[in-house]
C-alpha positions as CSV (number, residue, x, y, z in Angstrom):
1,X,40.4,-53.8,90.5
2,X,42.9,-51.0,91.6
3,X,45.8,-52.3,90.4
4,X,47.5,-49.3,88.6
5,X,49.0,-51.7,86.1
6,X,45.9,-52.6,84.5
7,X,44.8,-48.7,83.5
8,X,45.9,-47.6,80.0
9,X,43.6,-44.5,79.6
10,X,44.1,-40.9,81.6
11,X,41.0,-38.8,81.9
12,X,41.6,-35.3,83.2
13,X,39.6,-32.9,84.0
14,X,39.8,-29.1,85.1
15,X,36.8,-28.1,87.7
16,X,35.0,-30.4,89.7
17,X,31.5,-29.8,87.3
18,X,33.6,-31.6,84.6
19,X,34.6,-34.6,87.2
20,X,31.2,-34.9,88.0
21,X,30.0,-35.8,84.4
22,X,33.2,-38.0,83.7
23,X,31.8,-40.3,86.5
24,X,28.7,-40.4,85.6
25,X,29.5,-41.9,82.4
26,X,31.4,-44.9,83.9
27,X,30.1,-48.1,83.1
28,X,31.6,-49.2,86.7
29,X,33.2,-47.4,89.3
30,X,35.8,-49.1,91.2
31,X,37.7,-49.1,94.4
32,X,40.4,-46.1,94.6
33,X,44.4,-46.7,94.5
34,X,46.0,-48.1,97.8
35,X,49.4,-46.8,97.0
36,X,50.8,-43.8,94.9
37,X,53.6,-42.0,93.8
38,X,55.2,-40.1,96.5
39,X,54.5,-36.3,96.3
40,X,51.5,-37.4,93.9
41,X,48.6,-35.6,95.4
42,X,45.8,-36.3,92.9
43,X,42.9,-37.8,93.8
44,X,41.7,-40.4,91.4
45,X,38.2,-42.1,90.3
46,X,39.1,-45.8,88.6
47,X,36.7,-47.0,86.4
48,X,35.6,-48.8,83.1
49,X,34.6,-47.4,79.7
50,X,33.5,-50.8,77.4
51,X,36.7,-52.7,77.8
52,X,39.1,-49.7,78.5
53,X,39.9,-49.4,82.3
54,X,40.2,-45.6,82.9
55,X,41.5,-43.7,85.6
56,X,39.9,-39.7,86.1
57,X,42.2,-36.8,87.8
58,X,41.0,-33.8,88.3
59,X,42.4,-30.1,89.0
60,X,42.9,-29.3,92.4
61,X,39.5,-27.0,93.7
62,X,40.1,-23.7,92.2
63,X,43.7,-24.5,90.8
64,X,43.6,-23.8,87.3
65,X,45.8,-23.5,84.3
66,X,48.4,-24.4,81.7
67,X,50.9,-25.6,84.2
68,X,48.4,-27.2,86.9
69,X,47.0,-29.1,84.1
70,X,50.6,-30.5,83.4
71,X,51.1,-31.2,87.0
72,X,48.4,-33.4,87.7
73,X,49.0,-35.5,84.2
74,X,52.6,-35.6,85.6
75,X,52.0,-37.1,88.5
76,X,48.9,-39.5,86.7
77,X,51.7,-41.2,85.1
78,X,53.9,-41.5,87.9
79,X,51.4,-43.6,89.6
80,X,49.8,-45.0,86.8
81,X,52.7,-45.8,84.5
82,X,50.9,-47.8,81.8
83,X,48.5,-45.0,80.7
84,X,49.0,-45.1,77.1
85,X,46.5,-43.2,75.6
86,X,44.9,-39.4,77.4
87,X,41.7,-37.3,77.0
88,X,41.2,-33.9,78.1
89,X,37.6,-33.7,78.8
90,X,35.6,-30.5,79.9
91,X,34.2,-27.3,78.9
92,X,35.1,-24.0,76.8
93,X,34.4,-21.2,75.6
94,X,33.0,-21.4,71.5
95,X,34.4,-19.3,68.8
96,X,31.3,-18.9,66.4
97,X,32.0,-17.2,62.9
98,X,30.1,-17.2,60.0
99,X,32.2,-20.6,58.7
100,X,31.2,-22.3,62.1
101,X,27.8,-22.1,63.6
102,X,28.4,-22.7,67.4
103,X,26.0,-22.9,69.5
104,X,25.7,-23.4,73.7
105,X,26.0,-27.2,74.4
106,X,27.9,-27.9,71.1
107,X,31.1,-29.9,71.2
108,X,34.6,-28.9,69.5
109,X,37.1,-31.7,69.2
110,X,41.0,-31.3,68.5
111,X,42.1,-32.5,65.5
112,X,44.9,-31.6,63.2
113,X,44.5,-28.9,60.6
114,X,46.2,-26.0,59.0
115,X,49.3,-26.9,60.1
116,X,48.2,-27.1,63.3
117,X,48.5,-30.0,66.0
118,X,44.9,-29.2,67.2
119,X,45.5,-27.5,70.2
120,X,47.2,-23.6,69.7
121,X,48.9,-21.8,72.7
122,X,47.4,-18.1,71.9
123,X,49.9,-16.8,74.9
124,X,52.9,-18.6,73.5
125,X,53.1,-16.3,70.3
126,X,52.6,-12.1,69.4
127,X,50.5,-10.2,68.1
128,X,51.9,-7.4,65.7
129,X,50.0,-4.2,65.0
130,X,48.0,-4.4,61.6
131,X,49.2,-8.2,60.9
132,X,48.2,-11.5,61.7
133,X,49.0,-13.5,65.2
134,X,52.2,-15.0,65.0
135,X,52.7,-18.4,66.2
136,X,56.2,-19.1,68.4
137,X,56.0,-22.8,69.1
138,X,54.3,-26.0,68.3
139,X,52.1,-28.4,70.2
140,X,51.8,-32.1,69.3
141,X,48.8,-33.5,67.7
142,X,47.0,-36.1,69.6
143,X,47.4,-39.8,69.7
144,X,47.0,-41.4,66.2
145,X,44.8,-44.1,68.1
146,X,42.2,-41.4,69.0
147,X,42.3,-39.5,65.3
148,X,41.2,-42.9,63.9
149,X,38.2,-43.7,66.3
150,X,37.4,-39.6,65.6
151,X,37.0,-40.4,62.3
152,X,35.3,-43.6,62.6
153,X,32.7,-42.1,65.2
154,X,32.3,-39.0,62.5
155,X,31.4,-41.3,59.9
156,X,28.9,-43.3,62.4
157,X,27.4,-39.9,63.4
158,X,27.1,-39.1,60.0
159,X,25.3,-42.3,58.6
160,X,22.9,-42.7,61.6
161,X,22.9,-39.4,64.1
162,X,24.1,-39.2,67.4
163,X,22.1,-39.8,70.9
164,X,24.3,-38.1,73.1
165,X,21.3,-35.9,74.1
166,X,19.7,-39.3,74.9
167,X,22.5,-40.6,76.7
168,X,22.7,-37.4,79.1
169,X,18.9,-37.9,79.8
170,X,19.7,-41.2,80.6
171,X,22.6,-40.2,83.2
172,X,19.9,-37.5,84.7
173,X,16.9,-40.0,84.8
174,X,19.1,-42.9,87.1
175,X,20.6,-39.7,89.1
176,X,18.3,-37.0,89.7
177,X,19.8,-35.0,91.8
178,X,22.2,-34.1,89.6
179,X,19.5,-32.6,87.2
180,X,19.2,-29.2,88.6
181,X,23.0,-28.5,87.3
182,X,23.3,-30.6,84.5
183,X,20.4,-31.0,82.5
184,X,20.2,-28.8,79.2
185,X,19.2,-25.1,79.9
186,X,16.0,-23.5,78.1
187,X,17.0,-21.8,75.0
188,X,16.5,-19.0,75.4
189,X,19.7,-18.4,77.6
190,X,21.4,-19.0,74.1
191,X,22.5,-15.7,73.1
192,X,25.1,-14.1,70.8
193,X,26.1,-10.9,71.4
194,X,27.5,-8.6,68.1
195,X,31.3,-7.9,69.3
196,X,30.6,-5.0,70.1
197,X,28.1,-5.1,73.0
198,X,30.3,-5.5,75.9
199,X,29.1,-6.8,79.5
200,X,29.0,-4.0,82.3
201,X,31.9,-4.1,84.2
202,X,29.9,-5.6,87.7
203,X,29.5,-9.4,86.5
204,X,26.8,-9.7,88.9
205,X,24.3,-8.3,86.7
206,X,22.7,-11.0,84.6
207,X,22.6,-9.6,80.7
208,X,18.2,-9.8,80.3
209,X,19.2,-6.7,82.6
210,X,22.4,-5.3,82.0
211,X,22.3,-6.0,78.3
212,X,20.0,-4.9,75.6
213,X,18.0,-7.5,74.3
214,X,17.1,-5.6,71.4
215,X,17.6,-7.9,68.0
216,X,19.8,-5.8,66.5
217,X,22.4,-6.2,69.4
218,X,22.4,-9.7,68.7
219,X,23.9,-12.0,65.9
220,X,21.0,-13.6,64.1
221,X,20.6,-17.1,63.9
222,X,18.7,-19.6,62.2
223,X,17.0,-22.4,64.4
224,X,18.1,-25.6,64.4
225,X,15.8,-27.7,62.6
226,X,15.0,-31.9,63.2
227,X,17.2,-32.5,60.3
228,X,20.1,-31.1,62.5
229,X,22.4,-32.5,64.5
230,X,21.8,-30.8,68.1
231,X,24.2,-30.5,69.8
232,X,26.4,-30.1,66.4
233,X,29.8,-31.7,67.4
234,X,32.8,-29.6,65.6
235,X,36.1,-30.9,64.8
236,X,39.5,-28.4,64.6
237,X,42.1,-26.1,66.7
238,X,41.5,-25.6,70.2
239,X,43.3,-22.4,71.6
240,X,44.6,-22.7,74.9
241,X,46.4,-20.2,77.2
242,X,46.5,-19.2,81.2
243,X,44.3,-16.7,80.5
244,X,40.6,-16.6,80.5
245,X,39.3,-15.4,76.8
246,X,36.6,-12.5,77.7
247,X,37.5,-10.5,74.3
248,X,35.2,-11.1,71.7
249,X,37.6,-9.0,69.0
250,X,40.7,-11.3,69.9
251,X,38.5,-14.2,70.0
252,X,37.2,-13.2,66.1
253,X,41.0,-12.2,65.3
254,X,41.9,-15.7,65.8
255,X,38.7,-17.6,64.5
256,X,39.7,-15.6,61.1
257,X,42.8,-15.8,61.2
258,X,43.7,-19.9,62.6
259,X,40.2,-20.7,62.5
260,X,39.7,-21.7,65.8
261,X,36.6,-23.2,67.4
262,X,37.3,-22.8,71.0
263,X,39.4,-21.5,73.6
264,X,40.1,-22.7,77.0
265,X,42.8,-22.7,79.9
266,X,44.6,-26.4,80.3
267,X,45.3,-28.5,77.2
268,X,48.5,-26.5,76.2
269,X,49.6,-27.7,79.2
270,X,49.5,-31.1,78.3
271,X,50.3,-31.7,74.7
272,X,53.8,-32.0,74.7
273,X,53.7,-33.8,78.1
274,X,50.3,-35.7,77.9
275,X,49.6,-36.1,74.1
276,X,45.7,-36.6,74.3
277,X,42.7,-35.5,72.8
278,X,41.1,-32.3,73.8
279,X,37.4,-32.8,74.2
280,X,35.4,-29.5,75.1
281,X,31.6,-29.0,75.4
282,X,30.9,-25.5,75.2
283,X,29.4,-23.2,77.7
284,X,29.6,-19.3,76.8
285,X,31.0,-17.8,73.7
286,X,34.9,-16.2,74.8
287,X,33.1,-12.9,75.6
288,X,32.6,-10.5,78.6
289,X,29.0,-12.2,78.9
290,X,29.7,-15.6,80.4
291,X,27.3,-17.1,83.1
292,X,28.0,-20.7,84.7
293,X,24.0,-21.4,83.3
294,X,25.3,-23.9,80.6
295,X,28.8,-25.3,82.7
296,X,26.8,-28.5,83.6
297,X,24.7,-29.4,80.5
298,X,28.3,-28.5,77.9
299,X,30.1,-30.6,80.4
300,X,27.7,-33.4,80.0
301,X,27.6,-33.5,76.4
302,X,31.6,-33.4,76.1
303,X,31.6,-36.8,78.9
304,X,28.7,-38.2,76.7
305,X,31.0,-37.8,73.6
306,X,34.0,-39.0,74.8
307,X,32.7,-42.3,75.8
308,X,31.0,-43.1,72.5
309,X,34.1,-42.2,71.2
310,X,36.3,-44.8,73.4
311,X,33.2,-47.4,72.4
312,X,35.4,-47.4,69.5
313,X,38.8,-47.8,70.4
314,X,40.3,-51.0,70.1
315,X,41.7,-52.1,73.4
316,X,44.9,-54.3,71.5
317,X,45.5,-50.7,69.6
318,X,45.4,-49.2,72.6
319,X,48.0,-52.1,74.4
320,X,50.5,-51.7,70.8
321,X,50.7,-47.8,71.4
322,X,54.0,-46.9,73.8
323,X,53.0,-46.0,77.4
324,X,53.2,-41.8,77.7
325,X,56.1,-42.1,79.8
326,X,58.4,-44.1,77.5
327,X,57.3,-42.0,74.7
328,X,58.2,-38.8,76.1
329,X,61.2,-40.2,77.4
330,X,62.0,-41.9,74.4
């Protein structure tokens, strides 16, 4: 079952909490690779998803990045030239605005819109006093393959719900020791700070104690109510750069301005290299109050997503699309 022939989708991940939850959501697990590339020093699960056989690469530990994300998809497709179609498949930080309610555990999608590919390079461009960010180059939009079954699963999701909450519970019920870091955090840890209220500067301090709690420093909110989809699962650009996004005034400069949903630090990296589709679970909100409480649970939900999502991908579509490496050499 290792042959690398036989594995047409590439699943990357960044951080080892977002490896976790892509293997969970295997239907099988098989053997690893005998033989790879030389100078290819991922390490690689190889597995199924329905009838896709898939083969997960993750990040080396505490390598992060535009340009180790390219690395590692580089070197996926040296020793696993057949990959045809990729998916990008973590966490990230949410960009909520008064156009898009995000919320903790919520899952943002990159699709193409506003001129946009679905994935933004925020470092690859300017920002001019008193005018709008400036774009300076262009990343490709994902495979056409995966913007179909994104629209078919929208339109599923739409007519009958989804159970990726369901399916997670699953996941935690047949492996329970991985409930402690993955299951779905109370609620109550699901706070949005007004822009203004800024995080002391030592990070050890949790905010019930370094942040006021008083309502009116916080962004008010309806509840979600059981007509709701929750976790709501958000479609549009992703913004990617090296940096991490603690700035909650850049991050609402560019949800006004591009209207982005969420920023993270790897899919720029692979666009133009890997063309895929960037999957992101979100786990803070871009600001100077992050916490690691909801990592697990946002990378859960965005594993849980992208295999209903592949339950819908034709394997012959999949087998007619050029493998990565012949289309970027091509």
């Amino acid at each position: 079952m290792s042959n690398p022939q036989e594995y047409t989708v590439g699943w990357i991940c960044a951080i080892s909490t977002e490896y976790v939850a892509a293997r969970a959501f295997l239907d099988e697990q098989y053997p690893g690779p005998e033989h790879v590339s030389t100078n290819d020093n991922n390490s690689y699960t190889l597995g199924s998803v329905g009838k896709h056989k898939v083969v997960i690469a993750a990040l080396p530990d505490g390598e992060y990045g535009i340009t180790n994300a390219a690395i590692v998809a580089t070197d996926m497709l040296h020793s696993f030239p057949n990959v045809r179609i990729g998916l990008m498949v973590g966490i990230g930080g949410g960009a909520p605005s008064a156009r898009h309610d995000i919320r903790l555990g919520d899952i943002v999608v990159s699709v193409p819109g506003h001129g946009q590919g679905g994935v933004i390079q925020y470092d690859f461009g300017k920002t001019i006093q008193d005018q709008t960010f400036q774009k300076t180059g262009f990343l490709n939009q994902p495979p056409m393959v995966l913007l179909t079954a994104v629209n078919a699963l929208k339109s599923q999701y739409k007519f009958e719900g989804h159970r990726l909450q369901e399916a997670v519970d699953n996941i935690l019920e047949k492996n329970r020791r991985l409930r402690k870091e993955f299951k779905r955090p109370d609620l109550s840890g699901d706070r949005l700070y007004k822009s203004s209220i800024i995080h002391p500067p030592d990070g050890d301090i949790p905010c019930e104690r370094g942040c006021s709690n008083d309502p009116t420093c916080l962004e008010s909110r309806r509840d979600r109510t059981e007509d709701d989809d929750n976790p709501v699962i958000h479609y549009g650009l992703i913004a990617s750069a090296n940096q991490l996004m603690k700035d909650a005034s850049f991050r609402d400069k560019l949800a006004a301005e591009l209207d982005v949903l969420c920023f993270e630090m790897e899919a720029a990296g692979l666009q133009n290299h890997f063309p895929c589709l960037v999957i992101r679970g979100i786990c803070d909100y871009s600001d100077t109050h992050k916490n690691k409480e909801w990592q697990g649970y946002a990378a859960m939900m965005a594993a849980a997503y992208a295999k209903d999502l592949l339950s819908l991908v034709i394997p012959s579509k999949v087998d007619s699309e050029k493998k990565i490496v012949e289309a970027l050499t091509g």
